[in-house]
C-alpha positions in Angstrom: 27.6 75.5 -63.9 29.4 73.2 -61.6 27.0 70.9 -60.7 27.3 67.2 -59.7 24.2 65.3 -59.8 21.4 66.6 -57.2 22.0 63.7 -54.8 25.3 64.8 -54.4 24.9 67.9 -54.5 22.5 68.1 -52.0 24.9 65.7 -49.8 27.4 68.6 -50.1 25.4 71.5 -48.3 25.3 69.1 -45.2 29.2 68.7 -44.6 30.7 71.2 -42.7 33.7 73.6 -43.4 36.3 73.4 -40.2 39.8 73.6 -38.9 42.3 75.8 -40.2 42.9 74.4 -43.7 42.3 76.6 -46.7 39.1 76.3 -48.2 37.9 77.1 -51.4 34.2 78.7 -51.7 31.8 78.0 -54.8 29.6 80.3 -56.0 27.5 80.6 -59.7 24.9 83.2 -58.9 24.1 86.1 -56.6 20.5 86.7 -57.6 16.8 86.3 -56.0 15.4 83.9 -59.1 12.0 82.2 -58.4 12.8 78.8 -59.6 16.3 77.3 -59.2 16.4 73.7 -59.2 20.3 73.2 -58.6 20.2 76.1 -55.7 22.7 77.8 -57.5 21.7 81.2 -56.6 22.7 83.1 -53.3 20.0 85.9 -52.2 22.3 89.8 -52.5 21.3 90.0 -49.5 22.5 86.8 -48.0 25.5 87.0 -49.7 26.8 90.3 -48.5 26.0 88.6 -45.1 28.0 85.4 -45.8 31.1 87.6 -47.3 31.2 90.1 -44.2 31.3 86.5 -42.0 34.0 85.3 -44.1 36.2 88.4 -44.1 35.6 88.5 -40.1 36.8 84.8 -39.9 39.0 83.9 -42.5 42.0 86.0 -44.8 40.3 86.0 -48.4 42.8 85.9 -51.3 43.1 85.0 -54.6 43.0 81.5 -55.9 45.9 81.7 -57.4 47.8 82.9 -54.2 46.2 80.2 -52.0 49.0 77.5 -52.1 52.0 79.6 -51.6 50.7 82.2 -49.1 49.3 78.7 -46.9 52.7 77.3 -46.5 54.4 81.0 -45.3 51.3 81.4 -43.1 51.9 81.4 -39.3 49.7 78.8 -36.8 48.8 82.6 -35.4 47.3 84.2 -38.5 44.0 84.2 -39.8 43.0 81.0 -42.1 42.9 81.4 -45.5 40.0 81.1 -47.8 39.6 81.7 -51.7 36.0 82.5 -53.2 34.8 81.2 -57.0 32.1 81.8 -59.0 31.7 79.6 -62.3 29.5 80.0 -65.1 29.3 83.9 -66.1 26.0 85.3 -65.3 25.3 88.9 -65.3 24.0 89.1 -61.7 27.9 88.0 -60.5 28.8 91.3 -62.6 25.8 93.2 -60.9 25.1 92.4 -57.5 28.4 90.2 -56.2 31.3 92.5 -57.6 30.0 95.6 -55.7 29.3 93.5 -52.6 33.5 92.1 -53.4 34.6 95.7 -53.9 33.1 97.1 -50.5 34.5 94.3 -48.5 38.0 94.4 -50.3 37.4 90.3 -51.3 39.3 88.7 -54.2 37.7 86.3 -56.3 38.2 84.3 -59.5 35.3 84.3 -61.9 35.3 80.5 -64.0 34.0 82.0 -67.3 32.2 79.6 -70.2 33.4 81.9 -73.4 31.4 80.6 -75.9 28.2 81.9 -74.1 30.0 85.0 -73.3 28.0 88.1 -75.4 25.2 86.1 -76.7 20.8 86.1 -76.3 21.4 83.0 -75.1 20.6 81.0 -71.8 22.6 78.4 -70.2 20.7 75.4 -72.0 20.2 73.8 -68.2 18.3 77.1 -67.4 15.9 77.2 -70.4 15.3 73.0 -70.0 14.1 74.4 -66.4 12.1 76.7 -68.0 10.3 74.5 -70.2 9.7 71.8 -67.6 9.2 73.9 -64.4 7.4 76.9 -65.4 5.2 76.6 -68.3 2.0 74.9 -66.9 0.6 73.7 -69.8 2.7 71.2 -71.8 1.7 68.9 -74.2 1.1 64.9 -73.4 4.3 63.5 -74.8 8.0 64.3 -75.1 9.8 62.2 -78.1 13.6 63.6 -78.5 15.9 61.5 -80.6 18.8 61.3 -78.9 22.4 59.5 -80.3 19.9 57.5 -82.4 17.6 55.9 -80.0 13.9 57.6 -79.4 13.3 58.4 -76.1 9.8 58.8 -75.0 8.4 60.9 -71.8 5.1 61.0 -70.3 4.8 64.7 -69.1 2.7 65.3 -65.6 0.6 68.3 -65.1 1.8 71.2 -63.8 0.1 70.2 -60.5 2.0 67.2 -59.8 5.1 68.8 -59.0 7.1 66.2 -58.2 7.0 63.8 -61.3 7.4 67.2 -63.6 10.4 67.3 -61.9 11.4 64.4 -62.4 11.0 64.3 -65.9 12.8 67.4 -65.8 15.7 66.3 -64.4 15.9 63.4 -66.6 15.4 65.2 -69.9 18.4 67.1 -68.1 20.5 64.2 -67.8 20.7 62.9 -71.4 21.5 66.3 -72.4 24.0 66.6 -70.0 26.2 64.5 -72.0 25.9 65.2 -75.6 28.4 67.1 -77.6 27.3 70.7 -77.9 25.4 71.1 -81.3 23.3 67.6 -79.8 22.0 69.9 -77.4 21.5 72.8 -79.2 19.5 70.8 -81.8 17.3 69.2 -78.9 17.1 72.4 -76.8 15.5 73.9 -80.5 12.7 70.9 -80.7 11.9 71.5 -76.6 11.0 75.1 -77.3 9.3 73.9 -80.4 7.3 71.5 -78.9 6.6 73.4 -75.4 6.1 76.3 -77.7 8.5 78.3 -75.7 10.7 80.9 -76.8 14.1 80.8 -75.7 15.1 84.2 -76.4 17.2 84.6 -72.8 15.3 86.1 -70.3 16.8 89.3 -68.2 17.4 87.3 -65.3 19.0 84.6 -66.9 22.0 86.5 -69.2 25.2 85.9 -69.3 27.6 88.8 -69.2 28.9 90.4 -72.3 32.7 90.6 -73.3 32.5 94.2 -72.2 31.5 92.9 -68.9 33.7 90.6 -68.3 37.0 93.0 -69.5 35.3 95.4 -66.9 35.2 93.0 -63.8 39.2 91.8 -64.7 40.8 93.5 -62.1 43.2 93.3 -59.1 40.4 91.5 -57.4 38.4 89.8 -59.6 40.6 87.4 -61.4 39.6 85.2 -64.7 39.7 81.8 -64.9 38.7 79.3 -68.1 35.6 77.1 -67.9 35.7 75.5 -71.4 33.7 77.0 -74.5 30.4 75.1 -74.2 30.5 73.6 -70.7 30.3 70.0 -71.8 30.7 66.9 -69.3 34.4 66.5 -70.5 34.8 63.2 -69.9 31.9 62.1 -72.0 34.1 63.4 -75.0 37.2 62.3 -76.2 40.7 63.5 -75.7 40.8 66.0 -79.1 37.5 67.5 -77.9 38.4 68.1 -74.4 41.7 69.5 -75.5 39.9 72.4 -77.7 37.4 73.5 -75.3 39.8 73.8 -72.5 42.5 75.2 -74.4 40.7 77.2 -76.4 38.5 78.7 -73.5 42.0 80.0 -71.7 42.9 81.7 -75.1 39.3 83.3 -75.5 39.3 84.3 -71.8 42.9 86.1 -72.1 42.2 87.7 -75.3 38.7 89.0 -73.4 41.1 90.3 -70.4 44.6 90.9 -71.8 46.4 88.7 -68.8 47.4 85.3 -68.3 44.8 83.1 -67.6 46.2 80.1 -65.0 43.1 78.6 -63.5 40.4 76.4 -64.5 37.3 74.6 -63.2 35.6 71.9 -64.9 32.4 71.9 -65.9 29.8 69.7 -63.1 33.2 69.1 -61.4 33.6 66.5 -63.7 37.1 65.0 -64.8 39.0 62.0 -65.9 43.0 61.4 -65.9 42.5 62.4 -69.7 40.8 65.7 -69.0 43.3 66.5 -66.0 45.7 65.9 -68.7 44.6 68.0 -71.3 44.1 70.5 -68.4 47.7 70.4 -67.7 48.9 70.4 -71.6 46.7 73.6 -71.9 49.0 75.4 -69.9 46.9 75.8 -66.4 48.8 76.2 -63.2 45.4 75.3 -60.7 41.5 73.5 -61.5 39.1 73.3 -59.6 36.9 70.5 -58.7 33.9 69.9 -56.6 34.8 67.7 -54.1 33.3 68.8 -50.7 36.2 69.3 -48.0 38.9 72.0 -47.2 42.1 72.0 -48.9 44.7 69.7 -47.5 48.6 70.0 -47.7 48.8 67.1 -49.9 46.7 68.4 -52.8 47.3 68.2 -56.7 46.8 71.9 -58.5 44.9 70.3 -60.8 42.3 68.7 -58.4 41.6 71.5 -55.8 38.5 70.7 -53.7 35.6 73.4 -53.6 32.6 73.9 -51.0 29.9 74.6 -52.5 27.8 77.5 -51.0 24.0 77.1 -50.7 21.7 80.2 -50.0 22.4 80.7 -46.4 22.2 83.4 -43.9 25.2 85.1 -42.4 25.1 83.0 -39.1 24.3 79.8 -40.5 27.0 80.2 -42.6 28.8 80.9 -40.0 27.9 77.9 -37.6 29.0 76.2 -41.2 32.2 77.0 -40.9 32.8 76.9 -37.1 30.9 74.2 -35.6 31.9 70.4 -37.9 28.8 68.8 -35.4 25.9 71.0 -36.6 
C-alpha cells in the first residue's frame, strides 16, 4: 500500500497526466472488492481498458529502463510510460498479469516480503473490515497505544459517515507504530469486534511460489520493505533493515538483482532516501502526483496514482490537462 492520507490522495485523482514526459503509473489491486476505502482496486475489466489506452498512446517499458531509453528517445516516437503495482496481492498475480501478458506490458511489482506466503491480511484491510463491515460493534473502543489510552465512541453501522471516521482514525495511529504495536492492537480489534482475521480469499497476498512465477521478462520485482511501516516514523537502524532486508528477501524469492524500491504511503525522509541508497537501489518510487521531469533524482521518482476508471476517461486523463 502506497497511500498518502485520503485528502491527498483524493487530490491526486483530479490532476491530470499530459505532455510528453515519462510518466510512472500506480497500481495496488486489479479486483472488483465491495468495500475499498483508499480506492485501491481497479475493476479487471476497467483495467484491461485502461492498459489497451495506454499501449495505443504511450511506449510501456520497464521502470528500470525508463530514464535511459527517455534521453535516446526521438521528439517523433511515442512517449514513454512505466506501470507499478505495490503491495503484493494475489489478484495482481490473477487478473493483471494475464491482462500484462496479452498486451505485451512490462511492469514492476513493489513486493512487502514479510507478508509474502502468509494467512494474513494487510493489517489496513482487516482494520476496514472491522470498522466498515461488521454492523454490530460494541459501544467503546479503548486501545493502549505508546502508553497513552485512547478512547472511541463507535457509531452504528447506519451512520456511515462517523464509522468512517472512526475508522480512519483508528487507522492513523496505527499507521505509525512499529510492526509488532500493530500486530498486538490488530489482535485486541478482532478481539473486541469479535472478528476473526483469518485472511479472507479476496484479500491474500500472493505466495512465494507466486511471486517466483510472475518474475519474468515483463514483470520485474521491486522491494517494498518487510512490514510496510511509515519509514520515517522509525529510526535510521530500523529503516535500514526493512529496506535492505526486503531487497535480499525479494532476490532470494526471484534469483535476480533487485534495483527498485517504493516506499511504503510514499512516505520518505533524507534519512530513509539514505538508507534507500546504502541498500544498494538504483531507482524509488514516490507518490508525488506529476509526470517525470528531466531533472529527477532516482531515488524520488514521481508516480500517478490510477483510480478505477474507464478506458476513455482514462484516456481524457492523460490527453486533455483542462478536464
Amino acid at each position: 500500500m502506497t497511500v498518502k492520507p485520503l485528502r491527498s490522495l483524493k487530490r491526486s485523482i483530479g490532476r491530470r497526466i499530459f505532455g510528453a514526459d515519462p510518466i510512472i503509473l500506480m497500481y495496488h489491486r486489479v479486483a472488483d472488492i465491495p468495500v475499498d476505502p483508499w480506492g485501491l482496486a481497479v475493476h479487471p475489466v476497467r483495467f484491461e481498458e485502461q492498459m489497451a489506452c495506454l499501449k495505443k498512446l504511450r511506449r510501456v517499458v520497464h521502470l528500470h529502463e525508463l530514464l535511459d531509453l527517455e534521453r535516446s528517445r526521438a521528439r517523433s516516437d511515442k512517449p514513454l510510460a512505466a506501470i507499478t503495482f505495490d503491495d503484493g496481492y494475489h489478484d495482481v498475480y490473477s487478473n493483471a498479469r494475464p491482462v500484462l501478458q496479452r498486451l505485451d506490458c512490462p511492469m514492476t511489482l513493489f513486493v512487502t516480503t514479510g507478508i509474502i506466503g502468509t494467512d494474513r491480511e494487510f493489517w489496513w484491510d482487516a482494520v476496514a473490515r472491522v470498522f466498515l463491515e461488521i454492523a454490530h460493534l460494541p459501544e467503546n473502543l479503548t486501545l493502549n497505544i505508546a502508553d497513552h489510552e485512547c478512547r472511541w465512541a463507535v457509531p452504528p453501522f447506519s451512520e456511515r459517515e462517523a464509522r468512517e471516521r472512526v475508522f480512519r482514525e483508528v487507522w492513523t495511529q496505527l499507521r505509525v507504530r512499529p510492526h509488532e504495536d500493530q500486530t498486538n492492537l490488530l489482535a485486541e480489534i478482532g478481539k473486541w469486534s469479535s472478528c476473526d482475521l483469518a485472511a479472507r480469499t479476496m484479500y491474500r497476498v500472493m505466495t512465494a511460489r507466486e511471486v517466483r512465477i510472475i518474475s519474468d521478462d515483463l514483470i520485474t520485482i521491486g522491494a517494498h520493505t518487510l512490514t510496510h511501516p511509515t519509514l520515517p516514523a522509525h529510526d535510521a537502524e530500523i529503516q535500514f533493515k526493512e529496506i535492505a532486508e526486503s531487497r535480499r528477501a525479494c532476490e532470494e524469492l526471484t534469483g535476480t538483482t533487485v534495483r527498485t524500491f517504493a516506499y511504503p504511503f510514499g512516505d520518505h525522509s533524507d534519512a530513509t532516501v539514505q538508507a534507500v541508497r546504502a541498500a544498494g537501489f538504483d531507482f524509488a518510487c514516490t507518490v508525488d502526483a506529476r509526470a517525470v521531469g528531466r531533472n529527477v533524482e532516482p531515488l524520488k521518482l514521481p508516480r500517478i496514482y490510477v483510480g478505477d476508471w474507464t478506458g476513455d476517461e482514462f484516456q481524457k486523463r492523460i490527453e486533455d490537462p483542462s478536464l
